[in-house]
N, C-alpha and C positions, 0 to 999 in steps of 0.2 A: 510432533509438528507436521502438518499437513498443508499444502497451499493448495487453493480452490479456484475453479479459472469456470466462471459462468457463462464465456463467451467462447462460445467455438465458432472460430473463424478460418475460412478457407486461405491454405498456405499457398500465395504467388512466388515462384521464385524464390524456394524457402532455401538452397543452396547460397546463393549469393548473398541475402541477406542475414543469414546467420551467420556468417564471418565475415563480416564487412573490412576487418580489418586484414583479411588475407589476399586483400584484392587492390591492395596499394593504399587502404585507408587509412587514418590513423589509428593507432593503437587505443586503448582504454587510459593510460599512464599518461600517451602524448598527451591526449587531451585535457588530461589534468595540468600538465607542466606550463600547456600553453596558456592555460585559464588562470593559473598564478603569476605567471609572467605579466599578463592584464590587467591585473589587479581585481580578475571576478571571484577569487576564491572566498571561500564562506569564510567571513571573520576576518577580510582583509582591507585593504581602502576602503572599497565599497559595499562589502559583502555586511555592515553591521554587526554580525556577528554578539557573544552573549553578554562580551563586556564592549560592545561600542553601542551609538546612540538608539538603537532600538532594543536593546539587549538590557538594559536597564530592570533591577528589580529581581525575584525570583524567578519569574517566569522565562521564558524565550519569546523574542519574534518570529514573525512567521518567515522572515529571512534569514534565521539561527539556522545553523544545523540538527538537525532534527536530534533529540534525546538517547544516549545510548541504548541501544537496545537490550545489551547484557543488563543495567540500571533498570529498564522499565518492567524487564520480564520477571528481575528478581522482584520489583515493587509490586508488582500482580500474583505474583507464585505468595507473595505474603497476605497478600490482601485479599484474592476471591477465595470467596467461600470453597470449604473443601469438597464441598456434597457438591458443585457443580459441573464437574468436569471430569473424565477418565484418567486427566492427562493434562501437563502444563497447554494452557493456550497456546494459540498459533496468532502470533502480533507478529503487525506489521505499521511499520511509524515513517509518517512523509510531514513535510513541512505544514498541513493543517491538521491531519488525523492520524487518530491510534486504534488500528482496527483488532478487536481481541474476537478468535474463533473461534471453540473449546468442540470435543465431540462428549456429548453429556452423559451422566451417569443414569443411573438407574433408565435403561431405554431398552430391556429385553422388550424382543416380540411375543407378541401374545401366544401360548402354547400350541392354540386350535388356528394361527393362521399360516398356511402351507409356506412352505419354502420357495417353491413356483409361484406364490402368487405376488408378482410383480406389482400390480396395482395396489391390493393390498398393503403390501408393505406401503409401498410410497403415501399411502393414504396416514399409515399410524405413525410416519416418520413426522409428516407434515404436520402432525397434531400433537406429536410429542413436541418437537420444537415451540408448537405454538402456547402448548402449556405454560415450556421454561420463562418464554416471553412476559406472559403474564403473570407469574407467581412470582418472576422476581425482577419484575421492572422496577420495584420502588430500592431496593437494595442498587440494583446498576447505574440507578439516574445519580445516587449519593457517591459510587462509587468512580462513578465518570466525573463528577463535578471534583472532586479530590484531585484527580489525576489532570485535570484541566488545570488545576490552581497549581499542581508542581510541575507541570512539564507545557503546559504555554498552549494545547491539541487540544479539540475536541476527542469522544472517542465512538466509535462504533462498535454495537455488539452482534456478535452472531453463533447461531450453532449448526452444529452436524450429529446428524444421526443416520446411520449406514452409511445410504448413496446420495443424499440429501444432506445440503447446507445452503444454509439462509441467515443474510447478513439483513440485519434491520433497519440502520440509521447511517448508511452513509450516503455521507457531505457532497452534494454538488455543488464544485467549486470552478466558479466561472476562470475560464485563463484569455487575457487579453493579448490577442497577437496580429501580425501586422503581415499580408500576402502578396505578393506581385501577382499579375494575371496567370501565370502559369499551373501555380499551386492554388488559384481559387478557379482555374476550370480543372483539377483535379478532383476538388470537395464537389462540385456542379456537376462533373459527371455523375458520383457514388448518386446522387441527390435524383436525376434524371434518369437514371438505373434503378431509382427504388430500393436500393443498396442503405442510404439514410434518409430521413427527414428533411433534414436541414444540414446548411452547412456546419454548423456546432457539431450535428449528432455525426456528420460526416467527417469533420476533424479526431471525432473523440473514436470514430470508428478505425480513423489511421492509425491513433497510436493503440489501440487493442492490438493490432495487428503486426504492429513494429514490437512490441511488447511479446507478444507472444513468438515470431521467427526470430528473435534477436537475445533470446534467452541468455546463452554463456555469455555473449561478445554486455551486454547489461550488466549479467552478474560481476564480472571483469572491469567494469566500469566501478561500480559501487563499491568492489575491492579494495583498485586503487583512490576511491575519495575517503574511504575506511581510514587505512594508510598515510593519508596527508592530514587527515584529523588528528590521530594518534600522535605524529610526528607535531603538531603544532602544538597540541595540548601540553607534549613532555618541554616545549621549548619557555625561555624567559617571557613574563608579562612584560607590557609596552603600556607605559600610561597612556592614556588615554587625550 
């Protein structure tokens, strides 16, 4: 398993915000406790969830909790072809996609091209990927649309070979959100700096950025909703 980060961005303040929670914040746990005490947790009053009104049917909503990932990877470790991969995928699953990233098989470099040559390589890497792309898009499209029909996702595919990886098909999903003047002359700066495009590309560049300083205190987060899933699953059903 390998995770691939396309964006390298400049760390502000990467002390502070990598532990946010050591500096009087809330913890990862608080803020689960406090989001079930609201009634926001996934599957709860509000949350939908797999057996309430959006959750109907085999599928999930795109308010369910996203599909276990032990489940999905063993559903893939069965399903993709053996020839296409070194090594189990590297998936990753959010409430619309399932992004699967394999580093591929048969990809030695050609005997006569140097070790030093850097361009080179990245040239045959580019093009082995592009092969995969092609020679087995009609298998992936069949293979995605199965996995759409059991688990509710779109999915994306991608590969790596060497120092290259390239993801094909993923989802830009609009998220609608609501800013006081503060936080949209935050996006208007990046914007007037040349930093983004637009405020979209300016939002979407914050949270690259909170993503990438806030690594543990994330991973910690996901734990603990890990955690409260588990705990609900093992608990009594509630009619509905």
């Amino acid at each position: 398993m390998r995770h691939h980060h396309t964006n390298h961005l400049t760390q502000h303040h990467q002390h502070d915000q990598h532990h946010p929670h050591r500096h009087g914040g809330p913890t990862p746990q608080e803020l689960i406790e406090s989001a079930l005490r609201h009634g926001r947790g996934r599957g709860g009053p509000r949350g939908g969830g797999p057996r309430g009104p959006r959750g109907g049917g085999r599928g999930y909503g795109h308010d369910a909790a996203p599909p276990s990932a032990e489940g999905l990877t063993g559903w893939l470790a069965g399903r993709l072809p053996t020839g296409w991969f070194t090594g189990p995928a590297s998936t990753v699953v959010d409430r619309d996609e399932i992004s699967v990233v394999g580093d591929l098989a048969d990809a030695a470099y050609p005997a006569d091209l140097a070790a030093d040559d850097a361009a080179g390589r990245a040239d045959f890497e580019a093009g082995r990927i592009r092969r995969f792309r092609e020679e087995s898009r009609d298998e992936r499209v069949a293979i995605a649309q199965e996995a759409e029909a059991r688990y509710g996702r779109t999915v994306a595919w991608g590969a790596t070979v060497g120092t290259t990886t390239e993801v094909f098909t993923n989802a830009s999903i609009p998220v609608m959100t609501r800013l006081r003047q503060p936080e949209r002359q935050v996006l208007d700066t990046l914007v007037d700096a040349g930093v983004a495009r637009s405020r979209s590309d300016a939002l979407a560049w914050c949270v690259r950025l909170v993503g990438r300083n806030t690594d543990e205190w994330l991973g910690s987060l996901r734990e603990a909703l890990g955690a409260v899933e588990t705990a609900r699953a093992a608990g009594p059903d509630i009619a509905d």
